[in-house]
DOMI-59709 format. One record per residue: residue number from 1; x, y, z of N, C-alpha, C in turn. Coordinates in steps of 0.02 Angstrom, whole numbers. Example, Ala and Ser with C-alpha at 12.3 -4.5 7.8 and 13.67 -1.06 7.14 Angstrom:
  pos      nu      nv      nw     cau     cav     caw      cu      cv      cw
    1     660    -284     390     615    -225     390     660    -165     390
    2     642    -112     354     684     -53     357     645       2     394
***
This chain:
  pos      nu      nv      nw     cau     cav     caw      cu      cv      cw
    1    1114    6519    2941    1143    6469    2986    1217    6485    2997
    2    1250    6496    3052    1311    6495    3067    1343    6442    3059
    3    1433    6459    3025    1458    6411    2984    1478    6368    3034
    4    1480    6352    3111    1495    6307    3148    1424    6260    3136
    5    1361    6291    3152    1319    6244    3159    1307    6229    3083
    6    1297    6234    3054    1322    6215    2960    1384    6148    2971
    7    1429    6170    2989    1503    6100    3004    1480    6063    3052
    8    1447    6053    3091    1400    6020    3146    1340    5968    3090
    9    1295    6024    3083    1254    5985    3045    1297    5919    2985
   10    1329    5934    2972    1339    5876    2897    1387    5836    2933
   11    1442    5855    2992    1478    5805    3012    1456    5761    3049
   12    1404    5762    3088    1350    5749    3123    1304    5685    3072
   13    1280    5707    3022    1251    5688    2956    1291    5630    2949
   14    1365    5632    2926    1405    5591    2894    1423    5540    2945
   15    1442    5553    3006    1455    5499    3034    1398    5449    3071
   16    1325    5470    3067    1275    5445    3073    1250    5384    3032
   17    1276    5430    2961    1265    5370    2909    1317    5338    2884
   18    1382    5334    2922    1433    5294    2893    1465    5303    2839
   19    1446    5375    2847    1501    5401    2771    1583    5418    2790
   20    1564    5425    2865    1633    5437    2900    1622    5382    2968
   21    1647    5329    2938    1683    5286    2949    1701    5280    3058
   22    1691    5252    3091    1734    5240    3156    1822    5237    3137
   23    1845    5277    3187    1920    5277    3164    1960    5338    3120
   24    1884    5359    3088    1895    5422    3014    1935    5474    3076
   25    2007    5496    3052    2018    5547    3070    1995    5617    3051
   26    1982    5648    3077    1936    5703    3063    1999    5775    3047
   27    2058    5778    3006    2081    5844    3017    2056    5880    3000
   28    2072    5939    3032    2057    6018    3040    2068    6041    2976
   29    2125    6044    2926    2134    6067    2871    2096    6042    2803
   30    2074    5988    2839    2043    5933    2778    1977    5956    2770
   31    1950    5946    2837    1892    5954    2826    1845    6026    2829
   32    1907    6078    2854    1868    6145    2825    1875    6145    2763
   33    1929    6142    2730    1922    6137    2655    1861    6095    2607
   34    1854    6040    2658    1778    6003    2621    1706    6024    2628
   35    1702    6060    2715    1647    6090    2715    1637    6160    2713
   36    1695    6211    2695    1683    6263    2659    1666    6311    2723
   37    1712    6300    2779    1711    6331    2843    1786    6345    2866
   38    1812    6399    2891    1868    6405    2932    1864    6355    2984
   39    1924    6364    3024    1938    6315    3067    1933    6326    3164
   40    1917    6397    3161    1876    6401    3227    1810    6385    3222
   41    1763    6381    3164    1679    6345    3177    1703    6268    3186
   42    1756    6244    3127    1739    6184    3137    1752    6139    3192
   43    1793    6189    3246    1829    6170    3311    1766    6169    3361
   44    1727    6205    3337    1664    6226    3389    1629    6169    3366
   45    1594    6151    3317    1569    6082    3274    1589    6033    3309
   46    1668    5998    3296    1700    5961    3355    1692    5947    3408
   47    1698    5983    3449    1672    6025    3519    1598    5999    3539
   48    1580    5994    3483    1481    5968    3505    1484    5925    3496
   49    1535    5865    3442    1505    5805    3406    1543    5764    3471
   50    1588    5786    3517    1640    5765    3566    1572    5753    3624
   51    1559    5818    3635    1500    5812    3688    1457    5740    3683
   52    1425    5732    3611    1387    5688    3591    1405    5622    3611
   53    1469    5625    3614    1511    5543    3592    1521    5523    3529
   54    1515    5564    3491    1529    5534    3432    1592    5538    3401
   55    1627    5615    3430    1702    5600    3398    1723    5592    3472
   56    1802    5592    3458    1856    5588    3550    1918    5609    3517
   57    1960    5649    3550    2032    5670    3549    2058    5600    3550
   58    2112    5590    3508    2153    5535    3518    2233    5525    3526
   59    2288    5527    3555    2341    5532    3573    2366    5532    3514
   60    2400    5579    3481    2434    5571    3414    2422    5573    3325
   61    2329    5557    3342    2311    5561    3282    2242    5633    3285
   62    2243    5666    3339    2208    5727    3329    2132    5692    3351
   63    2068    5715    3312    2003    5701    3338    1983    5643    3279
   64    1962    5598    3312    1932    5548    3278    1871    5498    3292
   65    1843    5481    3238    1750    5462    3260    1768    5410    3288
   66    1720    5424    3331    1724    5358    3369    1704    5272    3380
   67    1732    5230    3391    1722    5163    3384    1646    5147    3425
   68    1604    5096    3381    1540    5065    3419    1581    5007    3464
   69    1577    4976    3514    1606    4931    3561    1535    4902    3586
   70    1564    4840    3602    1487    4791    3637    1475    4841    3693
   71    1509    4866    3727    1525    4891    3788    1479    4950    3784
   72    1502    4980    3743    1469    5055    3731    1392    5032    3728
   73    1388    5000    3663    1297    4974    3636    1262    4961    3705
   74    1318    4902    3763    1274    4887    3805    1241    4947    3864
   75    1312    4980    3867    1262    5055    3915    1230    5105    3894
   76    1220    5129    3828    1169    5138    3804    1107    5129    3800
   77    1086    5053    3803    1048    5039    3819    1036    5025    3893
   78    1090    5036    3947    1064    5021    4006    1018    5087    4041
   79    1061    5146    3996    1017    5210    3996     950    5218    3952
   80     948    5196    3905     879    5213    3882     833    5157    3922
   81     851    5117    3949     792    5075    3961     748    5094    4029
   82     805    5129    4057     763    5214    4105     743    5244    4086
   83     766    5291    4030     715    5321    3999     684    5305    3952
   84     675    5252    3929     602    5274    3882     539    5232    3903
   85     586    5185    3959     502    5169    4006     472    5206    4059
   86     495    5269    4071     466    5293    4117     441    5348    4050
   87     464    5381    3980     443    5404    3941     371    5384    3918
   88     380    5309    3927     296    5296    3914     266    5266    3961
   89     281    5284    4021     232    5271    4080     206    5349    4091
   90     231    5406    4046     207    5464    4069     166    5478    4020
   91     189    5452    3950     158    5478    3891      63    5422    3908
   92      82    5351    3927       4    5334    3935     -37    5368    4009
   93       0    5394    4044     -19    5446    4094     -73    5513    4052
   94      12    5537    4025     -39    5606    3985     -77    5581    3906
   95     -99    5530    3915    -127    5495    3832    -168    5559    3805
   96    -133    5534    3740    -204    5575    3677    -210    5518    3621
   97    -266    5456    3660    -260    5417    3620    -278    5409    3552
   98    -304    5447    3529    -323    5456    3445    -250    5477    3397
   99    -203    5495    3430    -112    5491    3419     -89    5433    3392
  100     -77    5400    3439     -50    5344    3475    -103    5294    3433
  101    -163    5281    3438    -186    5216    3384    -198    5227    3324
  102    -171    5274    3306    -157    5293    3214     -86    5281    3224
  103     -21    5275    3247      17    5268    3249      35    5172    3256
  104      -7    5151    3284     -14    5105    3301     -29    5059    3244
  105     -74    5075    3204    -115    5066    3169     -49    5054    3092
  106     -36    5131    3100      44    5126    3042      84    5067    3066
  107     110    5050    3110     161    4997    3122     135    4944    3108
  108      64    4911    3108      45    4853    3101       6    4852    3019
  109      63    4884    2975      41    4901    2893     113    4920    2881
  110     174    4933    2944     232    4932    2925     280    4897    2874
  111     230    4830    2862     286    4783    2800     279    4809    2737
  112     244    4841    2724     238    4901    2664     315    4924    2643
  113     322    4955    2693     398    4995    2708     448    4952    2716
  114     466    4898    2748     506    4880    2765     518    4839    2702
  115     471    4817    2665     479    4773    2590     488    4831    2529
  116     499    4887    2548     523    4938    2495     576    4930    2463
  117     592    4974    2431     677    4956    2396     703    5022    2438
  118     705    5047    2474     764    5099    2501     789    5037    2541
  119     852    5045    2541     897    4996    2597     905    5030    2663
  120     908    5083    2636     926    5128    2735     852    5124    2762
  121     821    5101    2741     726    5092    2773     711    5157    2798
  122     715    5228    2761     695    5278    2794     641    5292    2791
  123     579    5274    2772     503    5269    2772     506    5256    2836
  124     529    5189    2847     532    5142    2921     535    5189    2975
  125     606    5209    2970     635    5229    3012     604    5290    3043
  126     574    5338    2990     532    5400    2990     479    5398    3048
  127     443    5337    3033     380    5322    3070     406    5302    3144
  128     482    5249    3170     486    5249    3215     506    5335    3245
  129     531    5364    3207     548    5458    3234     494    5467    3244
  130     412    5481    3228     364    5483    3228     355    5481    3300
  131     345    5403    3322     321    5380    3366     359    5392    3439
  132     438    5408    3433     463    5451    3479     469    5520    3483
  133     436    5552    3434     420    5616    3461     368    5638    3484
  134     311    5589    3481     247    5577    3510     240    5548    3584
  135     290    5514    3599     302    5482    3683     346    5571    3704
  136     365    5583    3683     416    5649    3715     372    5700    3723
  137     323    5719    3657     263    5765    3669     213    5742    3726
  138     193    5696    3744     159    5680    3781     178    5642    3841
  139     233    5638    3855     279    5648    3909     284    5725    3968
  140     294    5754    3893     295    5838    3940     360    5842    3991
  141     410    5816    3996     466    5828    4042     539    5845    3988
  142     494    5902    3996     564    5931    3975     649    5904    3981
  143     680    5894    4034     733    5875    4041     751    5795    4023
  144     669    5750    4022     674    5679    3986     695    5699    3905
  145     676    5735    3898     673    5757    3807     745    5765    3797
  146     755    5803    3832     851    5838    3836     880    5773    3842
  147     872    5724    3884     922    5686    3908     911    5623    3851
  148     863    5603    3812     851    5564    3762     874    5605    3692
  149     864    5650    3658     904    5678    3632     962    5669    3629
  150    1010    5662    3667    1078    5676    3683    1103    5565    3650
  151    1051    5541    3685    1072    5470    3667    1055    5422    3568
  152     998    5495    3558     973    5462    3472    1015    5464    3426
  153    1057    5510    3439    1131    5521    3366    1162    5420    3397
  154    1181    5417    3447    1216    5353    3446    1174    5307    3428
  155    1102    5308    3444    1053    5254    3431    1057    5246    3347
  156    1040    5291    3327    1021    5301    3231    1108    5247    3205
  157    1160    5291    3235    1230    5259    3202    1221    5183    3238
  158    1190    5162    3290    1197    5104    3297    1155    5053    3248
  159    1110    5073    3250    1037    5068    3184    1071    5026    3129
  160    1125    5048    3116    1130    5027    3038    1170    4963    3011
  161    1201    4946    3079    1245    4881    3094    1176    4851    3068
  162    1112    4845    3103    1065    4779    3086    1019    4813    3040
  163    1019    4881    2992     966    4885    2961     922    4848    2913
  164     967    4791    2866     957    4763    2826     916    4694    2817
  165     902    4692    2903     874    4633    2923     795    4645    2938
  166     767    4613    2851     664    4635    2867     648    4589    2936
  167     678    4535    2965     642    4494    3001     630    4530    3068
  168     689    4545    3086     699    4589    3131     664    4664    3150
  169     644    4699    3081     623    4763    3074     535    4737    3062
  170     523    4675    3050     452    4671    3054     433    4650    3128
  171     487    4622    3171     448    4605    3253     470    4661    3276
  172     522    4736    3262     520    4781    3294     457    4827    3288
  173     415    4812    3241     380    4868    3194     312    4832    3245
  174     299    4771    3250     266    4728    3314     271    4765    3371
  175     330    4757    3408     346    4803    3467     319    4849    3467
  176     347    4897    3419     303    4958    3444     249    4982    3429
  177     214    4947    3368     139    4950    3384     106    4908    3445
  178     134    4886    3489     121    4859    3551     109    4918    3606
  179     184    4962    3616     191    5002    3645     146    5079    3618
  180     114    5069    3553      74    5138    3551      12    5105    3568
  181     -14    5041    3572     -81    5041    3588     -78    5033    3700
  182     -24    5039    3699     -27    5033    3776     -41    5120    3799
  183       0    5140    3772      -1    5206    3781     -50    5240    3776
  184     -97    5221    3701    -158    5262    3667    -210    5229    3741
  185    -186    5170    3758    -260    5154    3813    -247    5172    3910
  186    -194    5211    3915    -177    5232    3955    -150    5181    3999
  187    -135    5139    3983     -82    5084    4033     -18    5073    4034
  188      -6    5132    4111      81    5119    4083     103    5073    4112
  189      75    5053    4141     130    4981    4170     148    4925    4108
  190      77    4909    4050      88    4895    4009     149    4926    3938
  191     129    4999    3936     172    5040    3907     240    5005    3913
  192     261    5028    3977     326    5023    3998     353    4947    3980
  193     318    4911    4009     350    4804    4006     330    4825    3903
  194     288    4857    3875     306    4839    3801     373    4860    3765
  195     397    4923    3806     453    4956    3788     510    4915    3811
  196     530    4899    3875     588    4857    3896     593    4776    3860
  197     527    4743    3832     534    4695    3807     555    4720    3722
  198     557    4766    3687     563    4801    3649     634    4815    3635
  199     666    4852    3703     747    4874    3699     783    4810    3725
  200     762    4737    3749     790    4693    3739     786    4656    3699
  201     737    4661    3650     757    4625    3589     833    4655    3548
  202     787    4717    3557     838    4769    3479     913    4740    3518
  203     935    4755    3578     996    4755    3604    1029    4671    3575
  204     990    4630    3588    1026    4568    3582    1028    4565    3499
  205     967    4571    3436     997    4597    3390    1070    4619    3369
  206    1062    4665    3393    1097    4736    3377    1163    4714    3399
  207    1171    4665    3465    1242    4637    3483    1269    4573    3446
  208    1192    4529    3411    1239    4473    3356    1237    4513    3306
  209    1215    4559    3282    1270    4619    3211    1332    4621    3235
  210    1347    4671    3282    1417    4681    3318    1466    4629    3301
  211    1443    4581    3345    1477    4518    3343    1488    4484    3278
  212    1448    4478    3218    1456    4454    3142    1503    4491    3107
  213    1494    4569    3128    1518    4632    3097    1580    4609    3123
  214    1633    4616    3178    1660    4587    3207    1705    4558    3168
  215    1677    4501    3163    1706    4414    3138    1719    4446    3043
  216    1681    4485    3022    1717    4506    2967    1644    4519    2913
  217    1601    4497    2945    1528    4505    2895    1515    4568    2878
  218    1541    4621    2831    1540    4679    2828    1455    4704    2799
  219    1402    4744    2835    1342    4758    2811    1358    4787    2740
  220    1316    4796    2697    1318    4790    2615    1334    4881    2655
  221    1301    4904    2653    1295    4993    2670    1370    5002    2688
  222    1407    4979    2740    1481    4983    2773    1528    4978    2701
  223    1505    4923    2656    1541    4907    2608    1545    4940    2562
  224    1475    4984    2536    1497    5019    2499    1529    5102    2506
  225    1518    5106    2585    1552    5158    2600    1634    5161    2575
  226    1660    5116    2620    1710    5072    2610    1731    5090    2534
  227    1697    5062    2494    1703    5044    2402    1707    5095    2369
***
C-alpha cells in the first residue's frame, strides 16, 4: 500500500469515528510523525479527505476537520434522497429476490444486535453496509455507485451523533427491512416511498441529536473521545 493511501486510510478512519474531533487541526508535522509518513503522501491524503468534505483549508490555522452543521446534514440528505430512491427503484427493477428477503429477514431479528453490548452497534451497522451494497449491486449504474460513495464517509460520521439510541435503531432496522422486501418483490414504486419515508425519519432524528448535541448533551462516544 502506498504511504499516501496508508495516511488516507486511518485519517479517514479517525475522523469517521470521532477520534479526530470537528475543528481537530490536522498539522503536517504532527501528523506525519504519528502516521509514520513524510509529508508529500500526507498532503496527497489531505487532498482526498478535502475532496470528500471531510477536512477544509482554514484561514490561519492550516487544514482542519470539518464541522457537522444542520445545514450540511440537511443537503446531504437532499442528495441522497435522489439517490437512493432511484437506487432502489433500479435495484427492485433488476431484483434477485432470494438477496433481498434474507436480508430482510436479518433486519426483522435486528434487536439481537442492536441489544448487544458494542456501543458503536457495528453488527448493526455491518448489516445496514450489507444491504447498501446489495441495492448498488443490483442497481448496476455505475456512476450511481460513484456518486453514493462519495456521500457514505459523511453519512457513517453523521451516524454517530444518534448511535446510542436502540429506539430509533429498532424503527430504522423496520425501515429497511421494509425497503428489502419491496425490492426482493420487485416494486419500485414501493421500494422507493420505503426509502424516502426511511431518509426522513433518520434526518429528523439525526437533526434533534444535532440540536441536543448543540445545547451541550455531549453523546457518551464524543465524551470519551474528548476524556
Amino acid at each position: 500500500m502506498r504511504a499516501s493511501d496508508r495516511a488516507y486510510g486511518a485519517l479517514k478512519a479517525d475522523i469517521i469515528e470521532w477520534r479526530l474531533v470537528p475543528g481537530t487541526v490536522l498539522a503536517e508535522v504532527e501528523q506525519s510523525a504519528r502516521l509514520g509518513v513524510s509529508r508529500t503522501p500526507l498532503r496527497e491524503a489531505l487532498a482526498r479527505l478535502g475532496a470528500e468534505g471531510l477536512t477544509a483549508a482554514q484561514a490561519g490555522r492550516g487544514v482542519v476537520v470539518t464541522d457537522i452543521s444542520v445545514e450540511k446534514m440537511s443537503q446531504l440528505f437532499e442528495v441522497r434522497l435522489a439517490l437512493d430512491c432511484k437506487a432502489a427503484e433500479l435495484a427492485a427493477a433488476h431484483r434477485y429476490a432470494p438477496v433481498f428477503t434474507a436480508l430482510a429477514e436479518r433486519f426483522d431479528a435486528a434487536g439481537d444486535l442492536i441489544a448487544g453490548s458494542d456501543p458503536d452497534q457495528r453488527d448493526y451497522y455491518a448489516l445496514v453496509s450489507e444491504l447498501d451494497a446489495a441495492v448498488d449491486d443490483a442497481a448496476n449504474n455505475q456512476f450511481l455507485r460513484q456518486a453514493q460513495g462519495q456521500l457514505r464517509a459523511q453519512l457513517v460520521r453523521i451516524r454517530r451523533l444518534a448511535k446510542d439510541n436502540a429506539e430509533r435503531l429498532l424503527a430504522s432496522a423496520a425501515e429497511h427491512s421494509q425497503i428489502a422486501r419491496s425490492i426482493a418483490g420487485g416494486n419500485a414504486d414501493l421500494a422507493a416511498a420505503a426509502t424516502k419515508i426511511h431518509l426522513h425519519n433518520s434526518l429528523d432524528h439525526l437533526l434533534a441529536s444535532k440540536h441536543s448535541f448543540d445545547a451541550g448533551s455531549v453523546p457518551p462516544r464524543k465524551a470519551h473521545l474528548n476524556g
